[in-house]
N, C-alpha and C positions, 0 to 999 in steps of 0.2 A: 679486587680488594680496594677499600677507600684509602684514601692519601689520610684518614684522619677519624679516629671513631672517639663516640663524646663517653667518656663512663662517668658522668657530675652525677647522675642517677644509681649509679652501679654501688653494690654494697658486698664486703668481704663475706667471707666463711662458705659453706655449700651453697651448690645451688637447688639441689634436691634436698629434702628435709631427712635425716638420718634414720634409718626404719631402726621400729623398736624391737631393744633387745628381748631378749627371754626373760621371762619371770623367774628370779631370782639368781639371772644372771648379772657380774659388774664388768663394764671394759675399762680394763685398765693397761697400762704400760708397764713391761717389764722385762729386766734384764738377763739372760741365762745364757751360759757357755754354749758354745758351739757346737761342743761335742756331745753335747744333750738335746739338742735341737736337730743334730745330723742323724742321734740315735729313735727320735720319734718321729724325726719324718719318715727314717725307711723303714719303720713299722707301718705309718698310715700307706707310704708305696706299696708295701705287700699289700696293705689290705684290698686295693684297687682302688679304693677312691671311697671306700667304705665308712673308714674313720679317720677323723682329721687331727693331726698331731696335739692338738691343742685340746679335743676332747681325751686322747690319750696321756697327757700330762696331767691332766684335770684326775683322771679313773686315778692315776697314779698317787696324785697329791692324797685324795681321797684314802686312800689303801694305806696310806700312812699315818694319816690322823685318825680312822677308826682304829689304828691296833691291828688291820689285817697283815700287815706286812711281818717275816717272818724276825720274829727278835735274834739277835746277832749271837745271844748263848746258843739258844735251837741250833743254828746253822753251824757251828762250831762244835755241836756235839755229836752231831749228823758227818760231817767233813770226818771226826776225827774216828767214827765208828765206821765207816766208807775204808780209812783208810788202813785200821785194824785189821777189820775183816781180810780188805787185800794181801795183805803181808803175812796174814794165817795162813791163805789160803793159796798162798806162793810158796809157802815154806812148806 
C-alpha cells in the first residue's frame, strides 16, 4: 500500500456507467412501512427467487388502479353472506 495516492485526476459519482433501465420503467425513491415490505418480500421468499418484491408491489399497484381489485361493498356483502349462511346452518 502507498504512504500517498494522488486523486487531482479522480472524479465523483460511478465508476461504471449505470445500465439502462426498462422501457417504460422510472427509478425512483420511496417510502413504505415495514410491514408492507416484510409482507412482499415473504411472497417473493416463497416464490424462490422467481419474483422480486418490487415486481410484486408494482402487479399490486397495478390491480388497483385498473379497478381489478375487489371494491370494499363486494367484500362486505360476501363476509356478511358467509356469515348468514353459517349461523343457518348451525341452527
Amino acid at each position: 500500500m502507498k504512504n500517498q495516492y494522488d486523486f487531482s485526476k479522480g472524479k465523483r459519482g460511478r465508476v461504471i456507467p449505470e445500465p439502462p433501465l426498462e422501457k417504460g420503467k422510472a427509478k425512483i425513491t420511496i417510502r413504505l412501512d415495514e410491514d408492507l415490505l416484510d409482507h412482499f418480500g415473504a411472497i417473493a421468499d416463497a416464490s424462490g427467487g422467481k419474483t422480486g418484491y418490487q415486481t410484486l408491489i408494482n402487479a399490486a399497484l397495478r390491480e388497483y388502479v385498473e379497478g381489478k381489485t375487489p371494491k370494499i361493498e363486494d367484500t362486505l356483502r360476501r363476509i356478511i353472506r358467509e356469515e348468514l349462511a353459517a349461523k343457518l346452518n348451525a341452527a
